[in-house]
C-alpha positions as CSV (number, residue, x, y, z in Angstrom):
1,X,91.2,252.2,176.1
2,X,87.7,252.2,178.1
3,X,85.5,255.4,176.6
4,X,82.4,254.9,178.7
5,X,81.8,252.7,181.8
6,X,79.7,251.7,184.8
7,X,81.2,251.9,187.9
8,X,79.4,251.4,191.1
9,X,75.9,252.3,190.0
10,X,77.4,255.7,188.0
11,X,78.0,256.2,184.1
12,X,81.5,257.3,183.7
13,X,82.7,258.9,180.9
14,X,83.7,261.8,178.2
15,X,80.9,263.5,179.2
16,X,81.6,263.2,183.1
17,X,79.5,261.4,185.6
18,X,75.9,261.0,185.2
19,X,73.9,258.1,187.3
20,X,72.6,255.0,185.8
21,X,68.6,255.7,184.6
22,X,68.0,251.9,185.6
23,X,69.2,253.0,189.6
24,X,66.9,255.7,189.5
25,X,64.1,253.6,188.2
26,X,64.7,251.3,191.4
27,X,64.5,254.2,193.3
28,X,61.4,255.7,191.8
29,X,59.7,252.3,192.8
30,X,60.7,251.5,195.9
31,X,57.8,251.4,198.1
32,X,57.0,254.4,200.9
33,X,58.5,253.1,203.9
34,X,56.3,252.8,206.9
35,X,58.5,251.9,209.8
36,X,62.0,253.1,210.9
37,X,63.9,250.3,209.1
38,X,62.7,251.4,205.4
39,X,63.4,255.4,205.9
40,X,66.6,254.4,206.9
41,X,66.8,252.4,203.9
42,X,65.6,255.1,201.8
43,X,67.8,257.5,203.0
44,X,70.4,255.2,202.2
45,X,69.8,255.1,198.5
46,X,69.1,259.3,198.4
47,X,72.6,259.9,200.2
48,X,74.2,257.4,197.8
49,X,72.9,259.9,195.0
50,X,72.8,263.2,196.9
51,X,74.9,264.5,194.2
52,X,72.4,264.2,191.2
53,X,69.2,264.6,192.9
54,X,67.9,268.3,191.9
């Protein structure tokens, strides 16, 4: 049996679900956007997460 997992970029497992540190460093680098295109983008990625972001 499977104790611990990745599925679709979050951590599954005893402990619940917790997001993958290596997503949120991509997130953390990702450039400021500067046209209409990238904050869409962004917002994307944020919405993905909503759930963890504090």
């Amino acid at each position: 049996m499977v104790t611990k997992g990745i599925v679709l970029g979050h951590k599954i497992s005893s402990k619940g679900i917790e997001v993958d540190k290596a997503k949120v460093e991509v997130i953390e680098k990702l450039p400021p956007p500067i046209n209409v295109k990238g904050i869409r983008s962004f917002l994307g990625h944020a919405g993905f997460y909503r759930r963890f972001i504090k």
